[in-house]
C-alpha positions in Angstrom: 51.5 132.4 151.4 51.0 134.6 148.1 54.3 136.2 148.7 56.1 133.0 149.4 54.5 131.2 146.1 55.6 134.5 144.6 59.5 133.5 145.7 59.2 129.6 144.9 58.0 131.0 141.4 60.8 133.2 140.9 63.2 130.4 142.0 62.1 128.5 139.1 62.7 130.8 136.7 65.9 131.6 137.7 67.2 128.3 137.7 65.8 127.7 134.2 67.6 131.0 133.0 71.2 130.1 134.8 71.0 126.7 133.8 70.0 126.4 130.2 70.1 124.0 127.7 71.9 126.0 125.4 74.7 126.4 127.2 75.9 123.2 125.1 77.9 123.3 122.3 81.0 123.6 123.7 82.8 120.0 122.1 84.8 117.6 124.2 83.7 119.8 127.4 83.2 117.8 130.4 83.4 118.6 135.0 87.1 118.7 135.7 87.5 115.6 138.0 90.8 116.1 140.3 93.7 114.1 138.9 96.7 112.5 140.9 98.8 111.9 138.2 98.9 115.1 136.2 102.6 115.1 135.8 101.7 112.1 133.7 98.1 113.5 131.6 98.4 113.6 127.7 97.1 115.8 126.4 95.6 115.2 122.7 94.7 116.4 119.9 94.8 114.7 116.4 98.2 115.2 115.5 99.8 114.2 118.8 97.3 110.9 118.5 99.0 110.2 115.0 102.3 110.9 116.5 102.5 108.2 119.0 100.7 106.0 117.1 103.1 105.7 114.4 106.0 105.8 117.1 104.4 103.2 119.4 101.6 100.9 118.1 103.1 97.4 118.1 101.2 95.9 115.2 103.1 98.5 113.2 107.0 98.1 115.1 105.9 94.7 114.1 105.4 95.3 110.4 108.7 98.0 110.0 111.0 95.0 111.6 110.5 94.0 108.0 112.8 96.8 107.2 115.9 94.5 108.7 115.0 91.3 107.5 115.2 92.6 103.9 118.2 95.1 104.5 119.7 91.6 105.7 118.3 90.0 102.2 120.2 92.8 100.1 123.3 92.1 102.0 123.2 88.2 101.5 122.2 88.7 97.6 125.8 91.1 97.4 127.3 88.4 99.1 127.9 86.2 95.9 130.0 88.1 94.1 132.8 88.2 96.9 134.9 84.7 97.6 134.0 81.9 99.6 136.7 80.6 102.0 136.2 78.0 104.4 138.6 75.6 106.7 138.2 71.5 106.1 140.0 69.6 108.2 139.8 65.6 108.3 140.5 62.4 109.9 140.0 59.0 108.2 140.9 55.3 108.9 140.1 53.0 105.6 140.9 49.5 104.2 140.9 49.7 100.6 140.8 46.2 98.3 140.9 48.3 94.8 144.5 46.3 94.4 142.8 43.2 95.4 140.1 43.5 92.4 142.9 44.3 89.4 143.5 42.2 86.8 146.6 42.4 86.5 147.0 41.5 90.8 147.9 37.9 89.7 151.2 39.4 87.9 152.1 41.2 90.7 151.9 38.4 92.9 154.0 36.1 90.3 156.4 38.7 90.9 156.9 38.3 94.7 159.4 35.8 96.1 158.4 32.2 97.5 156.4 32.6 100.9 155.3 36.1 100.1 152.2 37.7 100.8 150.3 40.4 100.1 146.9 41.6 102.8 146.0 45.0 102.5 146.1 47.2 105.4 144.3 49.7 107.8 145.4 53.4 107.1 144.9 56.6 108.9 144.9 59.6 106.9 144.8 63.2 108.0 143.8 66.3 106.2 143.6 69.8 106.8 142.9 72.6 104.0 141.5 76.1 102.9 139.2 75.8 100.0 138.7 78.6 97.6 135.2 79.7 95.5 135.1 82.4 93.6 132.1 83.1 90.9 133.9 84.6 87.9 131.4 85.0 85.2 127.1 84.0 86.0 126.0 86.0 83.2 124.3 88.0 85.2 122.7 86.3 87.7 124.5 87.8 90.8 123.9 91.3 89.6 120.0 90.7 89.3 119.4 89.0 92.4 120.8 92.1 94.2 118.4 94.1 92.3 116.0 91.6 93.8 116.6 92.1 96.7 116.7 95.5 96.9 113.1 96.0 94.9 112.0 93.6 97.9 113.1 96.3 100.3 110.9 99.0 98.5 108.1 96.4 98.7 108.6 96.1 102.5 108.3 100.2 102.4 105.2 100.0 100.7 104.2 97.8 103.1 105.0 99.7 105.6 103.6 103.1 104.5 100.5 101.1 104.1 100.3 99.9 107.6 101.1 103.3 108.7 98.0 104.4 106.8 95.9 102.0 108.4 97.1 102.3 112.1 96.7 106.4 111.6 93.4 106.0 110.1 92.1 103.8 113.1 93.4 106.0 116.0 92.0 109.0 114.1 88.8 107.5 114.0 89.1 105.9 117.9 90.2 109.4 118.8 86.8 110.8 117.4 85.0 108.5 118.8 86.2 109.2 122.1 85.7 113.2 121.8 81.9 112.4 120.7 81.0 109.9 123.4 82.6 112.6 125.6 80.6 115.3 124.1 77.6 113.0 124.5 78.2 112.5 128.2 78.7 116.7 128.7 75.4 117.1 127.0 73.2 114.5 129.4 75.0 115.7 132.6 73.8 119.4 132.3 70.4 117.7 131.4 70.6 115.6 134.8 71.5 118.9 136.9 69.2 120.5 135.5 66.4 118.1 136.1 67.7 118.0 139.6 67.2 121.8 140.4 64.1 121.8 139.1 62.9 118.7 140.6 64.2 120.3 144.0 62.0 123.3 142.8 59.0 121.5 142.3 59.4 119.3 145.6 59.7 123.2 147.6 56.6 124.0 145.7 54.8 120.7 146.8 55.4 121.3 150.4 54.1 124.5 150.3 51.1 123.1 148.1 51.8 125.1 145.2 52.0 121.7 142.8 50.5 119.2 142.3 51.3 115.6 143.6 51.3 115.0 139.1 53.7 117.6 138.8 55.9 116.2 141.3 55.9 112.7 139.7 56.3 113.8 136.5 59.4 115.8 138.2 60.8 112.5 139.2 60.3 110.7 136.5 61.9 113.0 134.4 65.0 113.1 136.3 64.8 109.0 137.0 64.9 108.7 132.8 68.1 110.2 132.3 70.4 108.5 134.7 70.6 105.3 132.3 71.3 107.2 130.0 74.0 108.7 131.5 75.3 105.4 132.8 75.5 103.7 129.6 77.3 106.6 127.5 79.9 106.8 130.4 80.6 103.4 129.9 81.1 104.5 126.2 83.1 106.9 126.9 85.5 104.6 129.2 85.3 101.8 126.0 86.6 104.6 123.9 89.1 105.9 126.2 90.5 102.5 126.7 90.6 101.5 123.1 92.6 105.0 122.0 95.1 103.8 124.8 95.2 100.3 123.3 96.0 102.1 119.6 98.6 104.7 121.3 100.6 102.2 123.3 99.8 103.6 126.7 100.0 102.3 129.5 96.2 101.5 131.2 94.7 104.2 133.5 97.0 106.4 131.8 95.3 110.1 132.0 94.5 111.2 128.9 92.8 114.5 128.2 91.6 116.3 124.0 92.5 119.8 123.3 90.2 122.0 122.2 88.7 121.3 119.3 87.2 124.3 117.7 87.6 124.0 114.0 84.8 123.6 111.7 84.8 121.5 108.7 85.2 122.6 105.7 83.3 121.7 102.7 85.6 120.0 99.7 86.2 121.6 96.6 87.9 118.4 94.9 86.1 116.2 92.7 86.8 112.8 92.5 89.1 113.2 89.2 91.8 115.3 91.1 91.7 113.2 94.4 92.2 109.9 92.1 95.4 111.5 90.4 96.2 112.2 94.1 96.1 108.4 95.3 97.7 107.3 92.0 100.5 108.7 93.7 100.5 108.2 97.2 98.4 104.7 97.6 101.4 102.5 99.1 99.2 99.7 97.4 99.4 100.9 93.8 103.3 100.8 94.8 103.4 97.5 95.6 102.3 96.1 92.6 104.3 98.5 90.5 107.3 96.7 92.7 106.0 92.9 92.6 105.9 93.8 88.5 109.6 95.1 88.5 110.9 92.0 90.5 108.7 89.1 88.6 110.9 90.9 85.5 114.1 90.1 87.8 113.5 86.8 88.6 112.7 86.4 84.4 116.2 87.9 84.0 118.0 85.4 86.9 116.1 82.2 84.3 117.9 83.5 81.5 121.0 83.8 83.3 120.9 80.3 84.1 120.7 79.3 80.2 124.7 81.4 80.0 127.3 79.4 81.0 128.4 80.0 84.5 132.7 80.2 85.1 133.8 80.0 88.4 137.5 79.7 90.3 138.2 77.0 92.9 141.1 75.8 94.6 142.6 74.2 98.1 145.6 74.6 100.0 146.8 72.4 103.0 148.3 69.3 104.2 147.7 65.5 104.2 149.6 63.1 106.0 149.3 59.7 107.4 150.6 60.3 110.4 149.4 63.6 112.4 153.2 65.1 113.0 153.8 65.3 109.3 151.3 67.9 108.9 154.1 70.1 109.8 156.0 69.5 107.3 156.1 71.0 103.9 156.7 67.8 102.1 153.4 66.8 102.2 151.6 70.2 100.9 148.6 69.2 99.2 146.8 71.9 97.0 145.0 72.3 93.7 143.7 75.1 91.5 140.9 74.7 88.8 138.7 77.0 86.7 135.5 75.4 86.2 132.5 75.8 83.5 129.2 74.7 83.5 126.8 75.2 80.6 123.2 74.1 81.1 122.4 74.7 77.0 119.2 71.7 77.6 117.4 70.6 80.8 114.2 69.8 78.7 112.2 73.0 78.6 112.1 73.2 82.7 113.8 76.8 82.5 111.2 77.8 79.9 108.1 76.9 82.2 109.4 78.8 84.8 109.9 81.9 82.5 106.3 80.7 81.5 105.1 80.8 84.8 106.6 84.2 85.4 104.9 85.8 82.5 101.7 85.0 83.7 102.3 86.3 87.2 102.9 89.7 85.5 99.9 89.3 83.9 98.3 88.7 86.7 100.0 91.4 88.5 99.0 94.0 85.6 95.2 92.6 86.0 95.3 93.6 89.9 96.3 96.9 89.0 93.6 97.9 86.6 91.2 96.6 89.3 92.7 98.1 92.3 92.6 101.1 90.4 89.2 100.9 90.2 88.2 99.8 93.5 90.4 102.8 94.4 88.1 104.8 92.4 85.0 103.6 93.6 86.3 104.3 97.5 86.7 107.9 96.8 83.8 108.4 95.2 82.2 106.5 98.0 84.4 108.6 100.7 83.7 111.7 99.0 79.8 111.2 99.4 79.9 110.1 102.8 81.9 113.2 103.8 79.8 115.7 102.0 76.9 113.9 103.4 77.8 113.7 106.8 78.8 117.7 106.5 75.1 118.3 104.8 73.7 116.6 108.0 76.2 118.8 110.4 74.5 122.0 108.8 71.1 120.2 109.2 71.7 119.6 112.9 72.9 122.5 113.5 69.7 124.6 112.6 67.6 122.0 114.4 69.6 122.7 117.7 69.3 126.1 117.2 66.0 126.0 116.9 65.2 123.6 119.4 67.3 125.5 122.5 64.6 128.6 121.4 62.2 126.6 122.1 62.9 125.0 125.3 63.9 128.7 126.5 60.3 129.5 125.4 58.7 127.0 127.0 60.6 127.7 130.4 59.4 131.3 130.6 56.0 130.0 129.6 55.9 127.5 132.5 57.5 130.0 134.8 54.6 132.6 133.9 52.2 129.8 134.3 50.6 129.9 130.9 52.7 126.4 129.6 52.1 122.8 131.5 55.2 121.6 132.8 54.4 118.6 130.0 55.6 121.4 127.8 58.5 121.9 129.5 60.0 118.9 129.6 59.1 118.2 126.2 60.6 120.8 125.0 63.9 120.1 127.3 63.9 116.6 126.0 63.5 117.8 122.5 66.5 119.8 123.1 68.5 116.9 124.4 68.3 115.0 121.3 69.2 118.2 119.2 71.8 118.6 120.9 73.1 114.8 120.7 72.4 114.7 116.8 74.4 118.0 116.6 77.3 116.3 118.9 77.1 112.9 116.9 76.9 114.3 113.2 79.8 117.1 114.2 82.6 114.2 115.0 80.9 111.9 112.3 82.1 114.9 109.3 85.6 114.6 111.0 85.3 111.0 110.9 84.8 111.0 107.2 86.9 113.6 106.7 89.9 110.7 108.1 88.5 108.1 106.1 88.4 110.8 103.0 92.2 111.3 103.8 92.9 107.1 103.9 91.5 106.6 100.3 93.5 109.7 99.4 96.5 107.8 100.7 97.1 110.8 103.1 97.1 111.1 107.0 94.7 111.9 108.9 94.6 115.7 109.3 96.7 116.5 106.2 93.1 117.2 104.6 89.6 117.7 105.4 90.9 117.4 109.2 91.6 119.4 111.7 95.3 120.1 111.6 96.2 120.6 108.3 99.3 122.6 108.7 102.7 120.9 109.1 103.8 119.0 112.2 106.1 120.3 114.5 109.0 118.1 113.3 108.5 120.1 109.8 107.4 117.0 108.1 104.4 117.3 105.1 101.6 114.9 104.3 103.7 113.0 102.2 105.8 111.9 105.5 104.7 108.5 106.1 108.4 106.8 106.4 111.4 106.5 108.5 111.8 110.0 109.1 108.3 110.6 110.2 108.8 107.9 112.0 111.9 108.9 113.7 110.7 112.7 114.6 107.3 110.8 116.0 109.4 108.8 118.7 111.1 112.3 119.4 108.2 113.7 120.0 106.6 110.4 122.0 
């Protein structure tokens, strides 16, 4: 009996050495599960997730169709300084009684021999033209609402450099979301197998009466605990996984698996003085105001246009006849040419509301600015902390895991020398757990910060405090966030 207590003992202990806690720590790590569509699996890390986000998220095609619809503008604004020519054609059948209604009709009629009469008739009349307009002079006014037109495309680039921001800065954070719950899940399932081996141990060591019937329970119970656990953070990680599909544009059940992820964050030398001159430059929203400013100060210049007087060429060339034959002949050529001004010099102080009304939009505009720059201000300062924060709390976490995997491998030696309670044990193992999970949690939520960081900087994600901050394959910088990127990204998808 001793000898087989002796083996049961030494069981135990083996187990607890070959299956130890702090094994974790390996992020994103998780059992390889067979896969029946690997020629299919994505493999991701950060920059690929950016990549096919900007080269597949719908919302965003959505927002760059803008593009066209303003190229389209710039064309039509261009159009008014080239000709106007269009075909009129006509038929008409009239009774006219102007003759009728003349004063001087009853000297006509004195004029017309005895039994004379005079009816008006029906006639037909046909007509077929090409008129001619040409602007010639519109003081301006053509020339500024190209200009117009073609600040309204940089608007829609703003736009869309914002949107790109946006959409990058959620997959980034969906993408981290995803590794942690993953990480989350690695961490309870070596805590369930170990809990099964030693609850297997401990049942052996009931049978042969070397535990107690406590011992056993508490074994049980132990093991019974984590399994909700379990459950619910796979269902996170299947949330996750499903939303980082929606964001990517991929089909669902499409397999997806993270790279490695082995970097460490890094803490940030910045202040918030350097990283505000930084998104001075690259906020897309700071742009657009700069560019609603610039066209309010066009649409100004178009009113005064209006006050000039405007010259422009018209004309028509074609045929009018009676009857429909003689619109081959030249006889009846029908065509007239005219050079026409119009002057607006009073329309009772209309035009000079609307310049009012424009003033005070710049205004306006200018007022947005100082205030955006502020709340631009106030999010870095906010982002900054956060980051710095969250990487004080990675350190913290850290040390407590460290600390807390010595333990439990203290307390299994203990137990397997039979001078600790098992209670110790599985304190110590749960203690471990939640180390672990707080290590987990606070690692992805620095990289987290670190994207939102990088979205109040007006950058990327991972073109700062992120993982990949080099270039991307394509050779594009952090600055990329327009058609090219966008271009090499679809290359790339």
């Amino acid at each position: 009996m001793s000898r087989r207590q002796n083996l049961i003992g030494g069981t135990l202990l083996l187990v607890v050495l070959l299956l130890p806690l702090s094994s974790w720590g390996s992020e994103g790590d998780e059992p390889q599960r067979p896969d029946t569509k690997r020629a299919e699996l994505k493999r991701l890390d950060l920059r690929r997730v950016v990549q096919l986000t900007l080269a597949g998220n719908p919302a965003l095609k959505a927002i760059e169709e803008r593009r066209s619809e303003v190229e389209a503008a710039i064309r039509e604004a261009r159009g008014e300084a080239f000709p106007e020519l269009a075909l009129v054609a006509f038929w008409g059948r009239s009774r006219n009684p102007a003759f009728l209604n003349s004063p001087d009709f009853e000297s006509f009629l004195d004029g017309l021999p005895d039994g004379v009469t005079f009816r008006p008739g029906t006639q037909e009349l046909y007509h077929l033209a090409v008129e001619l307009r040409q602007a010639l002079y519109t003081g301006g006014k053509v020339s500024a609402a190209v200009d117009v037109a073609e600040a309204a495309a940089s608007i829609a680039d703003a736009q869309i450099r914002l949107a790109r921001l946006d959409a990058a800065a959620a997959a980034a954070e969906a993408f981290y979301n995803w590794l942690s719950a993953r990480s989350s899940l690695a961490t309870l399932e070596i805590q369930q197998a170990v809990r099964e081996e030693a609850l297997a141990v401990v049942e052996a060591r009931f049978e042969l009466g070397d535990a107690t019937r406590l011992e056993q329970l508490r074994a049980r119970a132990a093991l019974a605990a984590v399994k909700p656990t379990v459950a619910r953070v796979e269902g996170d990680v299947e949330v996750a996984k499903q939303e980082l599909r929606a964001i990517l544009d991929l089909a669902p059940g499409t397999p997806i698996e993270p790279l490695a992820l082995t970097a460490e964050p890094q803490v940030v030398t910045e202040e918030v003085d350097d990283l505000l001159r930084q998104a001075l430059e690259r906020r897309p929203e700071l742009a657009d105001l700069d560019l609603q400013d610039e066209v309010l100060a066009l649409r100004d210049r178009i009113e005064g246009a209006e006050a000039r007087p405007q010259v422009d060429l018209t004309g028509s060339f074609g045929r009018e006849a009676r009857l429909i034959e003689d619109l081959s002949e030249q006889l009846f050529d029908d065509w007239r040419l005219s050079v026409n001004l119009r002057w607006e010099f009073f329309d009772g102080g209309k035009r000079r509301g609307r310049q009012a009304q424009l003033a005070s939009q710049r205004r306006q505009v200018e007022w947005q600015r100082r205030d955006l720059v502020q709340r631009v201000r106030l999010e870095i300062e906010r982002s900054l902390s956060a980051y710095r924060a969250a990487w004080e709390s990675w350190q913290a976490t850290e040390i407590a895991a460290q600390t807390a995997r010595e333990a439990s491998r203290v307390a299994a030696e203990s137990y397997s020398e039979g001078v600790a309670l098992q209670a110790d044990l599985l304190d110590a193992q749960q203690q471990e757990v939640l180390a672990e999970l707080q290590r987990v949690q606070a690692y992805f939520e620095v990289w987290s910060e670190a994207a939102r960081l990088d979205r109040a900087v007006g950058r990327l994600p991972g073109r700062g405090r992120s993982p990949q901050t080099e270039a991307t394959e394509d050779g594009s910088t952090d600055d990329d966030t327009g058609p090219q990127a966008t271009a090499a990204a679809e290359e790339s998808r």
